[in-house]
N, CA and C of each residue as an Amber inpcrd file, in Angstrom:
protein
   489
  -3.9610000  17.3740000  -3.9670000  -4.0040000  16.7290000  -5.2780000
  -3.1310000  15.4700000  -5.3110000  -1.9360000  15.5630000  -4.6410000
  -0.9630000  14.3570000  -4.3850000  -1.7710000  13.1370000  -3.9390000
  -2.7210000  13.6370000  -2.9910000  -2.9320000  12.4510000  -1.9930000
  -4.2890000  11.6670000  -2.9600000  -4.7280000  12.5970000  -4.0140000
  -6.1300000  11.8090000  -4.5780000  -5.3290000  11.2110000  -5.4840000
  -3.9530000  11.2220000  -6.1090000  -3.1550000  10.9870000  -7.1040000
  -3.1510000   9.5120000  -6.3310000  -2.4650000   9.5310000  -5.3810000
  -1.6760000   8.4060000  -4.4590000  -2.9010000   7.0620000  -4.5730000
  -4.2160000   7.6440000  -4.1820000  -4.6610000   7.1610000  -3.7420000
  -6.0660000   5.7820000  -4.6470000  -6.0220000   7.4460000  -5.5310000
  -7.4050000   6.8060000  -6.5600000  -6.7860000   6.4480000  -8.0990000
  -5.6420000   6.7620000  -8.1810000  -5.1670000   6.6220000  -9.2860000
  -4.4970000   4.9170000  -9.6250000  -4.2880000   4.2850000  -8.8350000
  -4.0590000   2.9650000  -8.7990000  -5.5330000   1.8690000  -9.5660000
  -6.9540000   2.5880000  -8.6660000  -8.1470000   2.0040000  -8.6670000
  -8.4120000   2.2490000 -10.5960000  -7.8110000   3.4480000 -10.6600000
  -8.2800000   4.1140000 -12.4540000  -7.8930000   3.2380000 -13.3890000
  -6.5150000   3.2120000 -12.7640000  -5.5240000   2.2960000 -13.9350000
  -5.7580000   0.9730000 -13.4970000  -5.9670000   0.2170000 -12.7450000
  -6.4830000  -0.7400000 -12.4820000  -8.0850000  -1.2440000 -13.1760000
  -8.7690000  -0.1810000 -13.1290000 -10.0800000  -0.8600000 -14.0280000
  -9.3950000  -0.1750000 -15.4020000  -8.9080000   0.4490000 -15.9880000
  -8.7480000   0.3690000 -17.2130000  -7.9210000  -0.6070000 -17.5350000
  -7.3940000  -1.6710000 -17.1000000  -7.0370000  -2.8920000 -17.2870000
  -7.6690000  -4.0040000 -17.8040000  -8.8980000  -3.7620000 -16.5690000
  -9.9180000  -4.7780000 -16.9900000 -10.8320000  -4.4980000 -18.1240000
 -10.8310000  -3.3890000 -18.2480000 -11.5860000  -2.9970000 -19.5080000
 -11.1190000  -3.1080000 -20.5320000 -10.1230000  -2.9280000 -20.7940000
  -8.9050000  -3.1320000 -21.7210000  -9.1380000  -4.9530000 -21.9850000
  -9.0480000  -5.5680000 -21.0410000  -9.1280000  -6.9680000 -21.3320000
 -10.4290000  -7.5070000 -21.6350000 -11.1390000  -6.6360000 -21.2780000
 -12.7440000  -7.1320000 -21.1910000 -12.7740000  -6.4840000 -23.0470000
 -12.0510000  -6.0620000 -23.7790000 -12.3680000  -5.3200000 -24.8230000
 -12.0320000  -6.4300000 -25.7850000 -11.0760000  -7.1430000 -25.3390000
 -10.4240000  -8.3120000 -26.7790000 -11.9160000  -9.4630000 -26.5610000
 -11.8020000  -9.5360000 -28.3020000 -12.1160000 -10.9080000 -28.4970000
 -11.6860000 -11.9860000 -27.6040000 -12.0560000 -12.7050000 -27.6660000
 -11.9290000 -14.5240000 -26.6920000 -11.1550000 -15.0530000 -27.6570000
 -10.5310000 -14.7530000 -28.8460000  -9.4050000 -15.3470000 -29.7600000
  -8.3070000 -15.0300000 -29.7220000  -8.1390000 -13.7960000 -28.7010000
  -7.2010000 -13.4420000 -28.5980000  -6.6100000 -13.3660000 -27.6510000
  -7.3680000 -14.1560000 -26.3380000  -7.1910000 -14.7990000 -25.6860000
  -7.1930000 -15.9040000 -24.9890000  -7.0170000 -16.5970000 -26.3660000
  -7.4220000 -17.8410000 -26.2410000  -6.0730000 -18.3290000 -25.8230000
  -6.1290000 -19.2980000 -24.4080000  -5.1330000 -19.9740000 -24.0180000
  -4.4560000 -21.5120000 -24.1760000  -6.4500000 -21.6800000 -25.0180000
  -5.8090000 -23.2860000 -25.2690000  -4.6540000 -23.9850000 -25.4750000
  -3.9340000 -22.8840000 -27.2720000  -2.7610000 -23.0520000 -27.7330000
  -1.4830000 -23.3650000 -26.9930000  -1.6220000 -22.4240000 -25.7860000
  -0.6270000 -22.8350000 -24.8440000  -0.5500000 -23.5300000 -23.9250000
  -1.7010000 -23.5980000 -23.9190000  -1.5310000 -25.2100000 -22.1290000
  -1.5220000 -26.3830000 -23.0410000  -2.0580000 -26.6960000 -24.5710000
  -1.6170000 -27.4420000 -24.9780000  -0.0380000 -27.7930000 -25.8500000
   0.4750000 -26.5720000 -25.7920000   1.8450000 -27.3230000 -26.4090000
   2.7140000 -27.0360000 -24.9490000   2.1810000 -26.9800000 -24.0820000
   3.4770000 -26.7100000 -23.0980000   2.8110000 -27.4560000 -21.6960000
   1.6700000 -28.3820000 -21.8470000   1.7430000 -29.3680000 -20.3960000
   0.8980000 -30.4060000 -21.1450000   1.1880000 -31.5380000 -20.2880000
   0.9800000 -32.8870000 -20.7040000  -0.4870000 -33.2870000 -20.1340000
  -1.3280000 -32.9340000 -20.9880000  -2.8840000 -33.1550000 -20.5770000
  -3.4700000 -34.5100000 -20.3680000  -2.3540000 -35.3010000 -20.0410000
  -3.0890000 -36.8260000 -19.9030000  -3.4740000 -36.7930000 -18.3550000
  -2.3330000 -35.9020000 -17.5960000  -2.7360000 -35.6370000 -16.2870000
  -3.9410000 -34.7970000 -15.9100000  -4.5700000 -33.6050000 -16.7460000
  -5.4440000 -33.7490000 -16.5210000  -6.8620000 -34.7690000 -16.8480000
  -6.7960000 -35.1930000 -17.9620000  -7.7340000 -35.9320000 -18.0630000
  -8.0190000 -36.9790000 -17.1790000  -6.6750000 -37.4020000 -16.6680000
  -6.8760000 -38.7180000 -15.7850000  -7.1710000 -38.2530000 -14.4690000
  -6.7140000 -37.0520000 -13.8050000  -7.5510000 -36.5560000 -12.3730000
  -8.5970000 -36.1260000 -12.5250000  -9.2230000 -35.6760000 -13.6220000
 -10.4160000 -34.7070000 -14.0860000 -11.3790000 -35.0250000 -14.4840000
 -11.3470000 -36.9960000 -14.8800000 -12.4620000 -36.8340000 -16.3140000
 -13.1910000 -37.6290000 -15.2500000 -13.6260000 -37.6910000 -13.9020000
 -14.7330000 -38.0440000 -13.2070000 -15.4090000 -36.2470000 -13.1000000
 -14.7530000 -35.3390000 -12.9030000 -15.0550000 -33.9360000 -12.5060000
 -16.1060000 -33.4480000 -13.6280000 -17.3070000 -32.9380000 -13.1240000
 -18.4770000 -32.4790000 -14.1390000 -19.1500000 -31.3300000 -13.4310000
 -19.1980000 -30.1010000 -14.0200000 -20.1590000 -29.1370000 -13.0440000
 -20.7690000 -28.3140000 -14.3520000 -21.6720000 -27.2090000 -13.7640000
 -22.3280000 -26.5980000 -14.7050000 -22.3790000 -25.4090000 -14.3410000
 -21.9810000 -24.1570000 -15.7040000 -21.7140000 -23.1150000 -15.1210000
 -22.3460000 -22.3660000 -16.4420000 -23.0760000 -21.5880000 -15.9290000
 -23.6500000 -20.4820000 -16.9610000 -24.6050000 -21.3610000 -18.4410000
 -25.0610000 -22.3300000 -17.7260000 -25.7540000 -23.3200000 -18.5340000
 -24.9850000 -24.5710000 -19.1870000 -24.0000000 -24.3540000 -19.4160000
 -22.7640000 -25.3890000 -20.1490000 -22.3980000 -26.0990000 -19.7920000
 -22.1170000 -27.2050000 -19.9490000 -21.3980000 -28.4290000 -18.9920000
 -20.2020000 -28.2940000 -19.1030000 -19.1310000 -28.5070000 -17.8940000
 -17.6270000 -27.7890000 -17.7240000 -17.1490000 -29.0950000 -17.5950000
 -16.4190000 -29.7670000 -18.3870000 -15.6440000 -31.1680000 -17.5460000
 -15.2780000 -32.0000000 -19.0380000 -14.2320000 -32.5190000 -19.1400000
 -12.9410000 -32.8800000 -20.1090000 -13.5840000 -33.4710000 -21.3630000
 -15.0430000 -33.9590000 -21.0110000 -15.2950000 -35.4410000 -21.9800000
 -16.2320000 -33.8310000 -22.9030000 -16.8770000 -32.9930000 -22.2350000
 -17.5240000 -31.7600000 -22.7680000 -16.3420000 -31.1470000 -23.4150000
 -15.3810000 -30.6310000 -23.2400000 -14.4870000 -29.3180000 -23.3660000
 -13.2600000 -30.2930000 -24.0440000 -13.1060000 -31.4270000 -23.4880000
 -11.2690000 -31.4810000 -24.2750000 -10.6700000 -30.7860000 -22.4240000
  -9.2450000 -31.4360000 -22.8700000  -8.4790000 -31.2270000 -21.3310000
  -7.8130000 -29.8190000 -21.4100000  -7.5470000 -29.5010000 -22.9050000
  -7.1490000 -27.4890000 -22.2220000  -8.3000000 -27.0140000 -22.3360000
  -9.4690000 -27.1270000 -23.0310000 -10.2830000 -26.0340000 -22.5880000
 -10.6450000 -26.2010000 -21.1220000 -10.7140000 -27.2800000 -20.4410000
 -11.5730000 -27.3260000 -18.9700000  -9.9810000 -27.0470000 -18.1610000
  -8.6650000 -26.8990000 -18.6960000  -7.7960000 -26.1670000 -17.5840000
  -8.1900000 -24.3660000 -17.7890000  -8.5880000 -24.5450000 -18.7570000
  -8.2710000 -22.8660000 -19.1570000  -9.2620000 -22.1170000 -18.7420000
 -10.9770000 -23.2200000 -18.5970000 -12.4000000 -22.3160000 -18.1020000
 -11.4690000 -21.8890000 -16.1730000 -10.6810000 -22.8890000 -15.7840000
 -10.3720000 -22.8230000 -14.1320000  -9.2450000 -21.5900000 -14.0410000
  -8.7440000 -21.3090000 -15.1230000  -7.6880000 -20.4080000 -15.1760000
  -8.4650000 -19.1620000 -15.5740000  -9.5420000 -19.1830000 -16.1940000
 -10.0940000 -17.5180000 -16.4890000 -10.5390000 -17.2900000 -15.1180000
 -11.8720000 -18.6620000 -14.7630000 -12.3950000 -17.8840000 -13.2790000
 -11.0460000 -17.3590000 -12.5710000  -9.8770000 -18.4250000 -12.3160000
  -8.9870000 -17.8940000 -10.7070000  -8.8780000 -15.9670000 -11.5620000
  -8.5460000 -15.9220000 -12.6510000  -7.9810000 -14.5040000 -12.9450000
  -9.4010000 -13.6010000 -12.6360000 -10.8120000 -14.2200000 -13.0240000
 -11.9460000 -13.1140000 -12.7150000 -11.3950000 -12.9740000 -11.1390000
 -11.1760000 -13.3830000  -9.9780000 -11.4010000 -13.8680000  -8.8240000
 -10.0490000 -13.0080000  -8.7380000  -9.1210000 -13.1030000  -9.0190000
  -7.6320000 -12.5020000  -8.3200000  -8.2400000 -10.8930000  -8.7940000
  -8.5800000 -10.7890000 -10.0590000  -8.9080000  -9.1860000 -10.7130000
  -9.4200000  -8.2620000  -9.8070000 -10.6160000  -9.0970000  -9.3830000
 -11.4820000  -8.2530000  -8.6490000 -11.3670000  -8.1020000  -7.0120000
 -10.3600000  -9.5290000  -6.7950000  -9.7850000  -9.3990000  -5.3110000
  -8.4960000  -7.7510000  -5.8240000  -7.9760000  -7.7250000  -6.4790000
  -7.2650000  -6.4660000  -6.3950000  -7.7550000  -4.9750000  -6.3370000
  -9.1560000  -4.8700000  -7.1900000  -9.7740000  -3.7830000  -7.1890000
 -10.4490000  -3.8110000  -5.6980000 -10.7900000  -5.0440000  -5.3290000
 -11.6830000  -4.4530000  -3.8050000 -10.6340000  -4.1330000  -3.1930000
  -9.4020000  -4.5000000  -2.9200000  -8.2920000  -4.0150000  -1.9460000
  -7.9780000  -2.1230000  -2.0550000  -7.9180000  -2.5240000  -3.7050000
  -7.4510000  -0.6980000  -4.0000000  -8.1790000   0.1390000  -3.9280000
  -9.7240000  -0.1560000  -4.0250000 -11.2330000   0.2820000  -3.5660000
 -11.2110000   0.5100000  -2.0150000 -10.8150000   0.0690000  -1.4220000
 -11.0860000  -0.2150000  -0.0600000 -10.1460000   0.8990000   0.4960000
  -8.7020000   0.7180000  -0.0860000  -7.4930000   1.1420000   0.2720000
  -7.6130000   3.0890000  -0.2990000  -8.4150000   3.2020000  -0.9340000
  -8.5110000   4.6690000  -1.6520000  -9.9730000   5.1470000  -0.6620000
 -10.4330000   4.4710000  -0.5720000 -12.0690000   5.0820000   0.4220000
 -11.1110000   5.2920000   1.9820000 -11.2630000   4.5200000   1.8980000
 -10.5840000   4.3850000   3.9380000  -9.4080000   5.8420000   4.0490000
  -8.7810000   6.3700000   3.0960000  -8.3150000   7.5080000   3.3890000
  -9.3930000   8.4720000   3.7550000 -10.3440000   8.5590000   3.3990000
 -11.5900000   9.4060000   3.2440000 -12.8330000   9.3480000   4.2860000
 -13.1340000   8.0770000   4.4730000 -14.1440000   8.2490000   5.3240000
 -13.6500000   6.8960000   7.0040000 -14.2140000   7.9990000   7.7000000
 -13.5890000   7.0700000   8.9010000 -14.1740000   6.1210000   9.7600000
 -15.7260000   5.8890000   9.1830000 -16.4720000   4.8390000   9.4700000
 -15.7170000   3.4050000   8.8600000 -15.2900000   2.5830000   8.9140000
 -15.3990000   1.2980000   8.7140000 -15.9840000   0.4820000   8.2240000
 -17.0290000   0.0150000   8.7040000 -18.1940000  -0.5030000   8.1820000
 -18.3670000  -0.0380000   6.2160000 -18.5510000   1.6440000   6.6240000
 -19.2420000   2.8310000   5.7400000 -18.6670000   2.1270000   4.8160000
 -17.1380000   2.1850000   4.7600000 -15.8460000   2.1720000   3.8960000
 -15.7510000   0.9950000   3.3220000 -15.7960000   0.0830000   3.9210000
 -16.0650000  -1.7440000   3.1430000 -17.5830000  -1.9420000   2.6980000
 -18.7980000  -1.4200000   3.0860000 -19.9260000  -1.3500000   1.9370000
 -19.6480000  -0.6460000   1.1770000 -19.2100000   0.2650000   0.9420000
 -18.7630000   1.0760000  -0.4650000 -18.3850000   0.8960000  -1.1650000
 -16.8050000   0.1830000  -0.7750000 -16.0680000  -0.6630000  -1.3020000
 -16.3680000  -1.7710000  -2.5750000 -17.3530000  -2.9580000  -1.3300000
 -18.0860000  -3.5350000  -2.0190000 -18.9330000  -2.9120000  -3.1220000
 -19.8380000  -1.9020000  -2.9000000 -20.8430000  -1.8310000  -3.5690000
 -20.1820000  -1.8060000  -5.1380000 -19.3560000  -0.1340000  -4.9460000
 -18.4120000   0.0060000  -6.1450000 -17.8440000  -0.8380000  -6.7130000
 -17.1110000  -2.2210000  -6.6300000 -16.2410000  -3.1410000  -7.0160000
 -17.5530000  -4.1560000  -7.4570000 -18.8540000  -4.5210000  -7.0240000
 -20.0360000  -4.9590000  -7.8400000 -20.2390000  -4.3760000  -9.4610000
 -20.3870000  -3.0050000  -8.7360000 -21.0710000  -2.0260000  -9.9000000
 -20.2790000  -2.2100000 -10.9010000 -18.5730000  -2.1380000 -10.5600000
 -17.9570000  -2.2840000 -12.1110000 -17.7970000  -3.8310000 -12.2550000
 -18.1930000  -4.7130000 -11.8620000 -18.0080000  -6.3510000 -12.2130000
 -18.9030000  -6.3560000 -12.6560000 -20.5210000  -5.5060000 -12.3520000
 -21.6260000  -5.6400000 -13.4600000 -21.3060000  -4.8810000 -14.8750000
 -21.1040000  -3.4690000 -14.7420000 -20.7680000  -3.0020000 -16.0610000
 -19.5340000  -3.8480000 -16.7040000 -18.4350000  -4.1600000 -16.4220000
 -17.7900000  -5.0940000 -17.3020000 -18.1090000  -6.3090000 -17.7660000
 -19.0420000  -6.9640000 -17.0400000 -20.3180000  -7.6630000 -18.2160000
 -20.6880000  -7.4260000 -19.1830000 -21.5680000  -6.3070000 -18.8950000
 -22.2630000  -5.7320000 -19.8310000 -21.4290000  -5.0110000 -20.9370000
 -20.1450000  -4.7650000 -20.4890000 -19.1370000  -4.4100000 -21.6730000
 -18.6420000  -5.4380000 -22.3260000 -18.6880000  -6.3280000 -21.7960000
 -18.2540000  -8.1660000 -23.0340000 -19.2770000  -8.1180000 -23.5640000
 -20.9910000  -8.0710000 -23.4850000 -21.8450000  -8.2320000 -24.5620000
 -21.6570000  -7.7000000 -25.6630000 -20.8900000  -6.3710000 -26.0460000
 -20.8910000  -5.7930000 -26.9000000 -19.7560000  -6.0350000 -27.4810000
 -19.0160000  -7.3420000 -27.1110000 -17.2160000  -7.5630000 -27.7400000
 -17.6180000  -8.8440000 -28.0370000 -17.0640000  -8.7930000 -29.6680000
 -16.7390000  -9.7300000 -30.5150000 -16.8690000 -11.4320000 -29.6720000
 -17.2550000 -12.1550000 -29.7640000 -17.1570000 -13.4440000 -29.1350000
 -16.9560000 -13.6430000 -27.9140000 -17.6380000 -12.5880000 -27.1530000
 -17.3000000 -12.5190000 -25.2890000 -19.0600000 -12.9520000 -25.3950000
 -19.4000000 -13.1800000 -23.9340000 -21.1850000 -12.8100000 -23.4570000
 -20.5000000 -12.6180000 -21.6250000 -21.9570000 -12.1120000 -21.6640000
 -21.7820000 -11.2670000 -20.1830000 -22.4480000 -12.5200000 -19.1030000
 -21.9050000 -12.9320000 -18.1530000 -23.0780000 -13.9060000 -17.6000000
 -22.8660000 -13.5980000 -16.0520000 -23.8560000 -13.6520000 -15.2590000
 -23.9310000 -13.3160000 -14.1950000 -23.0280000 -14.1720000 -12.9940000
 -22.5320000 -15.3150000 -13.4800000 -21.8290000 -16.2330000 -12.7020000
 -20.6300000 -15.5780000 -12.6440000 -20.0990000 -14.9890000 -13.6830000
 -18.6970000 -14.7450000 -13.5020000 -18.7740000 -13.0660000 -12.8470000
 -19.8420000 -12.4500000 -12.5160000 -19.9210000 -11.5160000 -11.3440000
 -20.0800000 -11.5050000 -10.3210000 -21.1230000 -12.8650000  -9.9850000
 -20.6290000 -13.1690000  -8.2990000 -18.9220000 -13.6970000  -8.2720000
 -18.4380000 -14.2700000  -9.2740000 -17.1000000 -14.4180000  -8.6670000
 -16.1430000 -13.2740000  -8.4910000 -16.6930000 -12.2420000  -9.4590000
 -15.8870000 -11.0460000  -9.3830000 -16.2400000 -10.7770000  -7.8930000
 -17.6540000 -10.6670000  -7.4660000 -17.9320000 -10.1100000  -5.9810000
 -17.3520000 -10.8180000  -4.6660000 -17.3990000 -12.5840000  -5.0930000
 -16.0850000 -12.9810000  -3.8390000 -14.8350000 -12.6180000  -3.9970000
 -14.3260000 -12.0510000  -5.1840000 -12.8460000 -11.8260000  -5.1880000
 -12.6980000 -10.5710000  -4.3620000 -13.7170000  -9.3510000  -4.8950000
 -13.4470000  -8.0370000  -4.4710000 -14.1950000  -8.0340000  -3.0680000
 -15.0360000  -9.5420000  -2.0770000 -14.9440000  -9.0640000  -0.6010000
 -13.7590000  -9.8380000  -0.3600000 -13.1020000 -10.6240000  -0.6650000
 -11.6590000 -11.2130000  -0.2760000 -10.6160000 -10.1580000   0.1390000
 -10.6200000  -9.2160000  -1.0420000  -9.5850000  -8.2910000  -1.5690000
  -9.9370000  -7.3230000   0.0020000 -10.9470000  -6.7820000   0.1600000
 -11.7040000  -5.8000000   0.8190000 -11.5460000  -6.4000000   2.1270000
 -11.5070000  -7.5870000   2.6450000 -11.7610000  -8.0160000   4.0450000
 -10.0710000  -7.7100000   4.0430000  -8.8670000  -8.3620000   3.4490000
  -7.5020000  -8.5290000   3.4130000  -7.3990000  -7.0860000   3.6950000
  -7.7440000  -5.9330000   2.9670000  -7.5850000  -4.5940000   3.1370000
  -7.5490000  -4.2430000   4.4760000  -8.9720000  -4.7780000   5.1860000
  -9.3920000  -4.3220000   6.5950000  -8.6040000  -4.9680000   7.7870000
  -8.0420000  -6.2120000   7.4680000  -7.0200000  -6.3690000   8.1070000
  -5.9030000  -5.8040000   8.4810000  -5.4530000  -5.2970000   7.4740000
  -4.0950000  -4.6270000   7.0360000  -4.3640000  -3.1910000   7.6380000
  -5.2500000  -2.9670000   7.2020000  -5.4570000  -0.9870000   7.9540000
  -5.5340000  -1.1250000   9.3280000  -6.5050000  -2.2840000   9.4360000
  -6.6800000  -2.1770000  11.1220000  -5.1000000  -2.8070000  12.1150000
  -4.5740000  -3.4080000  11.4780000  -3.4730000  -3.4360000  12.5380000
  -2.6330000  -2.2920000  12.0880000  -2.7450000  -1.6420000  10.7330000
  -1.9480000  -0.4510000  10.7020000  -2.3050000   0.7020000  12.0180000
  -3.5060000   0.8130000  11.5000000  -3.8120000   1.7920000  12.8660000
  -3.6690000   1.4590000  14.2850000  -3.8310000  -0.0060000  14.5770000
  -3.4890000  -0.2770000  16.2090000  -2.1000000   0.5680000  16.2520000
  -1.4080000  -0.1470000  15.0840000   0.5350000  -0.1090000  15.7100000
   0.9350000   1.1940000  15.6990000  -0.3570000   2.7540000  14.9580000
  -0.1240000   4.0400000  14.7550000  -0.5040000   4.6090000  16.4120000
  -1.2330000   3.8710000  16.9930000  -1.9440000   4.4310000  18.2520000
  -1.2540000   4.4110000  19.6300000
């Protein structure tokens, strides 16, 4: 019981995090307020306002958004991207006690760390001023094979230096 404690209980409390965050309104996390009273947005505008891309239909870039909203769209992705790089690690890091294929253990990994970057989509549709969009789940899915490859590193020289 210790060792499923040790092991899977990190991954639990870890997505009830994201769910937890995936639950607030977008007003209440709204960061604008603060990148604008606490950094001097002329610097971004002046490195930024050639920068234009398109994401989830919207046009992303300073002359569209204003200079904190287009720091703050780059600051949600890095956090989708770090989130889900942590769950594939702790995903990875809770399977690999269990099964001793490799391979087995990082598709699983993956698969699982998809499955909940899709359902936590689909859990912003139903929250107050969130929408679910498929862009910000492939980024969840490069974060959590980032997280998952870093894992396989780490085990595998663990186990050389055990042998």
């Amino acid at each position: 019981m210790k060792k499923i404690l040790l092991y899977w209980l990190p991954v639990f409390l870890w997505m009830g995090i994201i769910f937890y965050a995936s639950s607030q309104p977008y007003e209440k996390q709204d960061l604008r307020p603060t990148i604008s009273a606490n950094l001097d947005l002329t610097i971004i505008e002046t490195l930024f306002s050639s920068v234009e891309l398109h994401y989830a239909g919207d046009e992303i870039s300073v002359k569209a958004l204003g200079a904190a909203h287009f720091l703050e769209f780059f600051i949600r992705k890095a956090a989708h991207f770090f989130t889900y790089f942590v769950l594939g690690f702790l995903m990875y890091r809770a399977l690999n006690h269990y099964l001793l294929n490799n391979r087995l253990t990082w598709l699983i990994a993956w698969f699982m760390t998809i499955s909940y970057a899709i359902s936590d989509e689909i859990h912003q549709g139903f929250t107050p001023n969130r929408s679910p969009h498929i862009e910000d789940v492939m980024i969840d899915a490069t974060g959590g094979l980032f997280g998952i490859l870093l894992a396989t590193i780490i085990y595998k020289k663990y186990r050389t230096k055990r042998i």
